[in-house]
N, C-alpha and C positions, 0 to 999 in steps of 0.2 A: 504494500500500500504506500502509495506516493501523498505526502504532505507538505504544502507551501503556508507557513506559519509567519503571519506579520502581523504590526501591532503599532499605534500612536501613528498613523499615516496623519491625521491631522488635517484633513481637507478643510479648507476655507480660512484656512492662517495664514497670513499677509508678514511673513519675516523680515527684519530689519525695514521696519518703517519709519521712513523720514530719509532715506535711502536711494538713489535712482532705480536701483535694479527689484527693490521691492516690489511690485506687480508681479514682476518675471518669477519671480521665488513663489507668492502661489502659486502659478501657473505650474512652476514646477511639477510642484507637490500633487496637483492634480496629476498631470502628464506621466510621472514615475506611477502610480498608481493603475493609472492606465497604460503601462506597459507592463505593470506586473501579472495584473489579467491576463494580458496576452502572454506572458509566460506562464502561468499555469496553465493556458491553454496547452501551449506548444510543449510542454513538460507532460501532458495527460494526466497532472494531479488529480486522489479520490477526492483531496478535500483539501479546502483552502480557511486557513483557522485566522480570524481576524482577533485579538484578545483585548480589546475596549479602545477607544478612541480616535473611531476611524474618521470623525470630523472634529475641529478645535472646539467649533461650539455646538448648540443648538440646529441640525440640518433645516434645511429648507426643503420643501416637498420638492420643487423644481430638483435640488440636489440627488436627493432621493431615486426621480425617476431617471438623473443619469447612472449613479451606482451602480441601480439594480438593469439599467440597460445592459450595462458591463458584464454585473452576472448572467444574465441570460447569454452572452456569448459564453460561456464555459457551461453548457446546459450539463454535461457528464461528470463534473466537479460540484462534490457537497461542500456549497460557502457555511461556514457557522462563524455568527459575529455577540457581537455581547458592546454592553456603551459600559463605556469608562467613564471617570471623574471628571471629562469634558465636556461629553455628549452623554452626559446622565439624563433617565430620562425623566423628565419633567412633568407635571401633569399634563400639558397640552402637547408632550414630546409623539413627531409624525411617526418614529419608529416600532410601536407596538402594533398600530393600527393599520402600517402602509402594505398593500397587497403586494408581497413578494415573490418573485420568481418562485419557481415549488422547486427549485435548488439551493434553495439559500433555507433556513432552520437560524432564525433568532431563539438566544438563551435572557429574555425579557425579565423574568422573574426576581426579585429580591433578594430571593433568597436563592442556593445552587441546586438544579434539578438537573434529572438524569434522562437524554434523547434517546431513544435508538433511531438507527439509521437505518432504513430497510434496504435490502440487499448488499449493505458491505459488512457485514457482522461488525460493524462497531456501535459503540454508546458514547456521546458526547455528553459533558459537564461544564455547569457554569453558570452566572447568574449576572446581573448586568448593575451597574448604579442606579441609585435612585434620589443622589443628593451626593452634591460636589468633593465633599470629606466623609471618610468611612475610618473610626480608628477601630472598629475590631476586626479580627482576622476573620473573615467573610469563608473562608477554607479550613477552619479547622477543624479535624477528626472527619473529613470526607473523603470514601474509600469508595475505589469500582466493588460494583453490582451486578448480578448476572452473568448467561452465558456468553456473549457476548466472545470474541475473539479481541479485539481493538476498545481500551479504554482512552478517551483524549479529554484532558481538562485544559480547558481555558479559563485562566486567572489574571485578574488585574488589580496591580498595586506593589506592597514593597517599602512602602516609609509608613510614620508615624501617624499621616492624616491621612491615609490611602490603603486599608486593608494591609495591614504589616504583618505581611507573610514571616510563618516557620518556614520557610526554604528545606531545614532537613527534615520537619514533619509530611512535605511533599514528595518528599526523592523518595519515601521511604512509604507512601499508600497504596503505592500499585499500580497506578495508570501508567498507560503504552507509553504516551508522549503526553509533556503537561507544557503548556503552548502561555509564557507568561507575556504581560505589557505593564506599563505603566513609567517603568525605566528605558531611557535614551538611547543607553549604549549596549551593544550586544554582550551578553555574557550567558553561557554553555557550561551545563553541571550535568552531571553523570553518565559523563561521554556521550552528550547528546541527546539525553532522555527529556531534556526539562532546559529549558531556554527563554532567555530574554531573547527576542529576535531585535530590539531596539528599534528605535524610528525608521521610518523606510528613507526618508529624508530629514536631512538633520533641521530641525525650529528653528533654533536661536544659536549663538557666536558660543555659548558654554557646551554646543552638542559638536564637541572635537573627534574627526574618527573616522572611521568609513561605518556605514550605514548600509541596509538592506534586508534582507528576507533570510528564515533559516529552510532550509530545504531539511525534509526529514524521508526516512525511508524505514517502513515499520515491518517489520515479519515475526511471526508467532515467537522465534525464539530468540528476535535481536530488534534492534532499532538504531539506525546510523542519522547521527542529524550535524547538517555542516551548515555555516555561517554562509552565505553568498554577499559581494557586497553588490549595491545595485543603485545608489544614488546619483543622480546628475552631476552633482557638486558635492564640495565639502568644506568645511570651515577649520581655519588651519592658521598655525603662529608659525612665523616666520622670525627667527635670529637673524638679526641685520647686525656685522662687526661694525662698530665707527673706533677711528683713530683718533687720532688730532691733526691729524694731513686730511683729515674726511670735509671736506666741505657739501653745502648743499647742494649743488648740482651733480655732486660724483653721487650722494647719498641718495638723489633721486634716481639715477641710473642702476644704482646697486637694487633697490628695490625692485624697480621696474623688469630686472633681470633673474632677481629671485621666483617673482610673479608667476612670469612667462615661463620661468622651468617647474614650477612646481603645478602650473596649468592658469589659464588664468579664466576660466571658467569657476574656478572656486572662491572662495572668499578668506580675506585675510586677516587677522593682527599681528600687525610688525611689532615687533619686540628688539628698540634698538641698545645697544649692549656696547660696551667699553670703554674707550676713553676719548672725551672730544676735545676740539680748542673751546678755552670755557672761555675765546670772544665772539663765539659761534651759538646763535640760539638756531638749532633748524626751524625751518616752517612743517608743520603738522599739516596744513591744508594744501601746501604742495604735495605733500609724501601722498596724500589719502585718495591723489588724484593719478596714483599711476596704477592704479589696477581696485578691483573690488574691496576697500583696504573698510573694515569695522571700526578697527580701533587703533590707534597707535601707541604704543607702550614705552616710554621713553626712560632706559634703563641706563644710559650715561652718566659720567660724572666728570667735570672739567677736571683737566688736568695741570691743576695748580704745581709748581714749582713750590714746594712748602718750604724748605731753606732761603729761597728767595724774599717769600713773604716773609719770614719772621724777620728776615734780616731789614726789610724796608718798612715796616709793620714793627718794629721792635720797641715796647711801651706804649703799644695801642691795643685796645679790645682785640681786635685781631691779630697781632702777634700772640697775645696771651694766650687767645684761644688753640692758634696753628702749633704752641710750644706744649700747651697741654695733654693733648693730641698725638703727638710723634711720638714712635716708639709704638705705639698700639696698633698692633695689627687685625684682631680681629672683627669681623665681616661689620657688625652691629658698630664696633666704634668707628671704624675707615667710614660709613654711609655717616653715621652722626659727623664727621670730620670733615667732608667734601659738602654736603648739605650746608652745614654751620657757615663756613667759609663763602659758600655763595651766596649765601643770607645776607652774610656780613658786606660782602664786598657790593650788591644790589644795595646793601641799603644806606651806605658809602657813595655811591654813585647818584641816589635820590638825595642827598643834603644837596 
């Protein structure tokens, strides 16, 4: 039995807004989504396990009748989905009520109920949100049931305001494959039995990583399940060296060249790093314009001549400070040392 397991696809989330390419990023998120369809099609998945949060917020019916378009082209693939602490559903929420494809099985309930699925000997579990925070473990002491050959749970959550899974009370009840969401980043427990499959596309600048679907493969005596990555993009920090020979226009070229090799379809925070001329301030709004840049991180520190200073600075608040200072090397006092000192000498330069 073939299974495509994904989770937190997030449709109708508009990322980095206030951004140019922010439109394009929903877009995305739709688009990856609908090309994962079409790979379960072309894979001949029995089931495709969606584990809560397949839209940011509240769907729109209009939304609704393209999803379920989508399923209907995989009419040979059982979809099971379940709403997460996004798309929990609401009293007016269009998910309980919308006529779905008769390939698709919502797990609607509150509480965790147990499917069968006719003709594939398996039993599907799970239950769905019903209000944005859930702190008790929504899963625990539930065990497969019945003849059944294939047990599959679908679970969402994992922190403290989100059904905060036992993880090893899971590995440990006996379902075939247990299909988790609610976490970003992909993570794989007992060789593949039990999986975060992580966002299909990464939300926000904190989702570092590749992204995508886990692929499972279930047989009465075994179950192989492998991480695939499958996102359009991906958000990524980039270490930029500065010297003190670094000026801004070498410093935008150096960017612009990390960019392009690291792809420039992704999106970045520069992280610049070493030692600059402290009569150098770079510009931030130059750097943020040579490629999809989030954030810039500005991890330099001028590179004061500190025997210089105390010598010409000698009976001045800042000599006193730069003489204080020498001899101490570590990380915490060297940042209070270079900090202090350009404090000083900024605010030296404002009398």
């Amino acid at each position: 039995m073939k299974i495509i397991h994904t989770a937190d696809i997030h449709l109708g989330a508009q990322p980095d807004l206030g951004f140019p390419w922010s439109r394009q990023r929903g877009q995305d998120i739709w688009d990856t989504f609908r090309r994962l369809v079409a790979q379960t099609r072309a894979e001949r998945a029995d089931f495709l396990l969606i584990s809560g949060d397949l839209f940011h917020r509240q769907p729109l019916l209009r939304e609704l009748k393209e999803v379920n378009y989508l399923f209907s082209t995989i009419s040979d693939t059982t979809v099971v989905l379940m709403a997460g602490n996004h798309d929990y559903l609401k009293r007016d929420s269009y998910y309980p009520g919308f006529s779905w494809e008769k390939n698709v099985i919502g797990l609607w309930s509150e509480a965790c109920e147990k499917i069968s699925v006719p003709g594939k000997h398996t039993a599907v579990y799970g239950c769905s949100y019903h209000q944005r925070e859930i702190r008790n473990n929504l899963y625990a002491g539930l065990r497969p049931e019945g003849e059944e050959v294939f047990h599959l749970l679908l679970a969402h959550g994992g922190d403290a305001s989100h059904s905060p899974l036992d993880l090893k009370e899971l590995a440990g009840a006996g379902f075939t494959y247990t299909a988790l969401g609610h976490i970003h980043r992909p993570r794989i427990f007992q060789r593949g039995r039990m999986a975060y499959s992580g966002a299909l596309e990464p939300i926000d600048r904190g989702d570092e990583g590749p992204h995508g679907y886990m692929r499972v493969e279930c047989r009465q005596d075994s179950v192989y399940g492998e991480f695939v990555p499958f996102a359009s993009r991906s958000y990524m920090t980039l270490d930029i060296p500065v010297t003190e020979k670094t000026t801004q226009f070498a410093l935008e070229e150096q960017c612009a060249e990390g960019i392009r090799r690291a792809g420039e379809q992704n999106l970045f925070r520069l992280r610049l790093t070493g030692t600059r001329d402290p009569r150098i301030n770079f510009s931030a709004e130059a750097l943020a314009r040579t490629g999809k840049v989030t954030e810039i991180l500005d991890e330099t520190r001028p590179g004061w001549d500190l025997e210089e200073l105390s010598r010409i600075y000698q009976g001045t608040l800042i000599g006193a400070y730069v003489d204080h200072f020498r001899g101490k090397n570590a990380p915490v006092e060297q940042k209070a040392l270079f900090y202090g000192v350009e404090a000083l000498m900024e605010a030296r330069r404002d009398l």
